[in-house]
N, CA, C and O of each residue as an XYZ file, in Angstrom:
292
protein
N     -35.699     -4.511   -188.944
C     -35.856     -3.083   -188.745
C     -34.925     -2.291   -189.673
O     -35.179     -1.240   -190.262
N     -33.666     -3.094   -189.680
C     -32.688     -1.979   -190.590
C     -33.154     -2.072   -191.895
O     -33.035     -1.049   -192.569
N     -33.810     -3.348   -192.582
C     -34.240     -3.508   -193.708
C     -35.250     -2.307   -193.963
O     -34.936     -1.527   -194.861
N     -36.260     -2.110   -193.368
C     -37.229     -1.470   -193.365
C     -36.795     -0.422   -193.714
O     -37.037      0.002   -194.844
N     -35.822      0.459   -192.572
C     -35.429      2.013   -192.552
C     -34.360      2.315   -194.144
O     -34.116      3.359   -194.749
N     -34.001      1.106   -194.351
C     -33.333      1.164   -195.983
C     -33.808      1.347   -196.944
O     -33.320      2.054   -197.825
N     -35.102      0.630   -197.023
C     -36.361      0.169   -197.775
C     -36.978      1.802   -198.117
O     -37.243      2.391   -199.165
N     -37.041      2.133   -196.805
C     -38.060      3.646   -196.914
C     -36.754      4.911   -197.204
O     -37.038      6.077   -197.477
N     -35.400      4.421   -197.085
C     -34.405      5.534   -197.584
C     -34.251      5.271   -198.960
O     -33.622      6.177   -199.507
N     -34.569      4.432   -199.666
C     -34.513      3.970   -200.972
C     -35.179      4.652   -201.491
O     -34.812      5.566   -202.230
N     -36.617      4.280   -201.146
C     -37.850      5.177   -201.822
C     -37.772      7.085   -201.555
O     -38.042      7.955   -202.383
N     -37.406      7.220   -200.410
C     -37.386      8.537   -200.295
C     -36.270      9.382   -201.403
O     -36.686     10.392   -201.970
N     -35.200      9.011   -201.594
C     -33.859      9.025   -202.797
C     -34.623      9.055   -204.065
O     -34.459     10.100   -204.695
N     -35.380      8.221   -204.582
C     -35.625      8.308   -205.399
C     -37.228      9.368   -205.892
O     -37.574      9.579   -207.054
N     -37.822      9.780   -204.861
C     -38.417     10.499   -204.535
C     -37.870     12.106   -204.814
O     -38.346     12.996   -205.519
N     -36.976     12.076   -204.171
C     -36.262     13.261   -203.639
C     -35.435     13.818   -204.948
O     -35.383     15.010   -205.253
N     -34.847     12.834   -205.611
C     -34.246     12.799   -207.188
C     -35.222     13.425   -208.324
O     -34.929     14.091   -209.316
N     -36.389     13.017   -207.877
C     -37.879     12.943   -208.779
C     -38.486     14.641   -208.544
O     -39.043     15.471   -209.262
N     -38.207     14.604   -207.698
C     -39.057     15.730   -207.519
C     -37.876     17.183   -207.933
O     -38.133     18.280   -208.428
N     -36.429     16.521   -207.430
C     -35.393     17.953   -208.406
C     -35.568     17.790   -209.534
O     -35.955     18.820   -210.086
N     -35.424     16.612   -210.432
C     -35.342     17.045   -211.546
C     -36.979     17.400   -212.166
O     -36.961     17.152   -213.371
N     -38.099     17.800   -211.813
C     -39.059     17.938   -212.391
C     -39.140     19.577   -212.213
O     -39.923     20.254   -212.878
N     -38.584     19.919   -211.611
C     -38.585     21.589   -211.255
C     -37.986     22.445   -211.705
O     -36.803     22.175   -211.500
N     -38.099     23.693   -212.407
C     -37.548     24.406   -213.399
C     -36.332     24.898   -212.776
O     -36.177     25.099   -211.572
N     -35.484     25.072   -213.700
C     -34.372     25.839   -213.487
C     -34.322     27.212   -213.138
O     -35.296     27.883   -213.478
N     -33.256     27.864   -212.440
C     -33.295     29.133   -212.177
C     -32.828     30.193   -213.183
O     -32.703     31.406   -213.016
N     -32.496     29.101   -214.761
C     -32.076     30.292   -215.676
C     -33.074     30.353   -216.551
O     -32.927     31.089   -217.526
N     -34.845     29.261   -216.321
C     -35.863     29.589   -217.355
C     -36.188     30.679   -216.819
O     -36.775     31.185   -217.775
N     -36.262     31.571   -215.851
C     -36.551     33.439   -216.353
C     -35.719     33.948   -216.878
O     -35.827     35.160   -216.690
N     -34.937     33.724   -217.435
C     -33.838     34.062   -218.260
C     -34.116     34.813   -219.924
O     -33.735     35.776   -220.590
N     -35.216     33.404   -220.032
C     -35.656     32.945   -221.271
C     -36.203     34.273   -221.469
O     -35.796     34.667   -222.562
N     -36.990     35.207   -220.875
C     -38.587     35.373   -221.150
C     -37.839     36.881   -221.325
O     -38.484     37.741   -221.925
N     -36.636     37.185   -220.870
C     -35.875     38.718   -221.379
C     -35.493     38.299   -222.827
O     -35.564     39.194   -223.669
N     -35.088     37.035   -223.244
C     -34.908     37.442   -224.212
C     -35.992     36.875   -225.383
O     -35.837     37.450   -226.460
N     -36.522     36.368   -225.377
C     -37.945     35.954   -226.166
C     -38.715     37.128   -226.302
O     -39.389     37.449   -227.281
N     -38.540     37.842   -225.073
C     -39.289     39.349   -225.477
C     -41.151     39.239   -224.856
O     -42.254     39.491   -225.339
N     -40.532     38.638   -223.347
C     -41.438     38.696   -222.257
C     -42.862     37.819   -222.374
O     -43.948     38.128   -221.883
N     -42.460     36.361   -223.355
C     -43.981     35.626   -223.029
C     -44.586     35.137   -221.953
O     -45.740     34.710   -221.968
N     -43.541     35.180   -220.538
C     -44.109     34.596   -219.410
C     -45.060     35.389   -218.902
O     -45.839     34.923   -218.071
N     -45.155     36.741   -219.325
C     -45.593     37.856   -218.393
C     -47.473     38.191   -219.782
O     -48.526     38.823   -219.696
N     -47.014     37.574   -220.483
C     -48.449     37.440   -221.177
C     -49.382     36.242   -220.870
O     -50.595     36.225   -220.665
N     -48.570     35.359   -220.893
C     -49.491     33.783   -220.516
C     -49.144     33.214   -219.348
O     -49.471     32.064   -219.054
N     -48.350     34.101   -218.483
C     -48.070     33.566   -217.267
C     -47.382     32.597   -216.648
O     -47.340     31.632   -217.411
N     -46.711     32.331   -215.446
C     -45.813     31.147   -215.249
C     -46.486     30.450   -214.197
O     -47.191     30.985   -213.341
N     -46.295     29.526   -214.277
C     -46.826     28.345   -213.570
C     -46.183     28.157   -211.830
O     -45.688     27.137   -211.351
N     -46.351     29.215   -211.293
C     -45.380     29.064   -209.571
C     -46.115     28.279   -209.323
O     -45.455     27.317   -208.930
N     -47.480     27.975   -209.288
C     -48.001     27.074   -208.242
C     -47.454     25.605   -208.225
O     -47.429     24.886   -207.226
N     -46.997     25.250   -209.543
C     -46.547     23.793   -209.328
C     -44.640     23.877   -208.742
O     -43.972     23.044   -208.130
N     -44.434     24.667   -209.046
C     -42.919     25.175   -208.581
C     -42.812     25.398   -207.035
O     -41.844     25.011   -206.380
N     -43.761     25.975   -206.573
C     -44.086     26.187   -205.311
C     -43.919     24.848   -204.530
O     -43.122     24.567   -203.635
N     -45.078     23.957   -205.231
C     -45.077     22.457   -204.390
C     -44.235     21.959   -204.796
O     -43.579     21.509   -203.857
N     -43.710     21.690   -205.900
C     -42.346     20.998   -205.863
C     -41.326     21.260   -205.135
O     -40.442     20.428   -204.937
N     -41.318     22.409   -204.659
C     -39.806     23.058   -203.450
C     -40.098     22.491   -202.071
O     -39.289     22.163   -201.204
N     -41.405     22.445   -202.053
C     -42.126     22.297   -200.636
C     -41.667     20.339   -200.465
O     -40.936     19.878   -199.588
N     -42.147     19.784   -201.235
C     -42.261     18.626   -201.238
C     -40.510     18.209   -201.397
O     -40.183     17.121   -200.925
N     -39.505     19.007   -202.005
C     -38.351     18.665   -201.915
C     -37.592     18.807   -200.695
O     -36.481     18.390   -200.368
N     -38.479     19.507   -200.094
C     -37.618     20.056   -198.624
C     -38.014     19.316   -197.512
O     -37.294     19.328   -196.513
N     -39.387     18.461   -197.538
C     -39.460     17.595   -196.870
C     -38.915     16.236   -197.239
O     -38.638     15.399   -196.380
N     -38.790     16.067   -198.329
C     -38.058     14.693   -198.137
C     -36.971     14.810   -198.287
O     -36.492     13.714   -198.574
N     -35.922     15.913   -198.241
C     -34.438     16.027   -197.737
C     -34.332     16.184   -196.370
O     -33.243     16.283   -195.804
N     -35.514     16.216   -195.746
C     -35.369     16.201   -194.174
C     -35.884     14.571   -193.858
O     -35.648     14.051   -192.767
N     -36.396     14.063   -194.630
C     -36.916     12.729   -194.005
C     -35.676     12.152   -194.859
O     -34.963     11.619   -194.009
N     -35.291     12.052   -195.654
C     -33.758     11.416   -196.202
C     -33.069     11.686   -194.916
O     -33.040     10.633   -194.281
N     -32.397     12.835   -194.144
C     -31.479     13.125   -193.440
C     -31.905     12.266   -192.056
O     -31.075     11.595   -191.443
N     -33.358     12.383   -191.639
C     -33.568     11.546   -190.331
C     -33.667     10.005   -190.647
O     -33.603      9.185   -189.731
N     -33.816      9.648   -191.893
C     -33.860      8.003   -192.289
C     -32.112      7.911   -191.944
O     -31.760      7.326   -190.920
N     -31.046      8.546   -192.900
C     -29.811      7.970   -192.447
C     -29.319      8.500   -191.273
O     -28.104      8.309   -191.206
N     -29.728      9.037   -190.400
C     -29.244      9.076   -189.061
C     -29.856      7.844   -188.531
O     -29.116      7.064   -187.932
N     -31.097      7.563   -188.667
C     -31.609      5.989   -188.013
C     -30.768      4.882   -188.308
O     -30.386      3.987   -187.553
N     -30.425      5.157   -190.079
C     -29.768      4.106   -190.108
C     -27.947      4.106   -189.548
O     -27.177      3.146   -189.506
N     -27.746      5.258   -189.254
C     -26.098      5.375   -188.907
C     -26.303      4.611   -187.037
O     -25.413      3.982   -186.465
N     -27.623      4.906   -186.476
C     -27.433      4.682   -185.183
C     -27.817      2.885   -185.179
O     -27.078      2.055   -184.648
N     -28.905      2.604   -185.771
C     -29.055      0.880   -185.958
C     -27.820     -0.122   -186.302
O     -28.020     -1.331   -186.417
């Protein structure tokens, strides 16, 4: 059992790693004041930014209930 709940905190970590670093930074609107506003011509991509936050916030909650399982096993 403890193997298991390790097994699936492993994967979730690396999951959870995967999915921050694929998500833009909070200083690429930065960019687009000084480039001289191309986001606002061709548009920015929230929808994948969107699910990436979404999907990061659940597996920092399933990370947090995997090592409480494993602190109580």
């Amino acid at each position: 059992m403890k193997t298991l709940v390790l097994i699936l905190q492993v994967i979730c970590a690396l999951g959870l790693i995967t999915t921050v670093l694929l998500q833009s930074g909070r200083s690429a609107g930065l960019s687009g004041s000084i480039a001289g506003g191309g986001e606002a011509l061709f548009g920015k991509k929230k929808g994948v930014d969107d699910l990436l936050a979404k999907i990061t916030g659940y597996l920092s909650v399933l990370f947090m209930i995997l090592t409480l399982a494993l602190a109580i096993i």
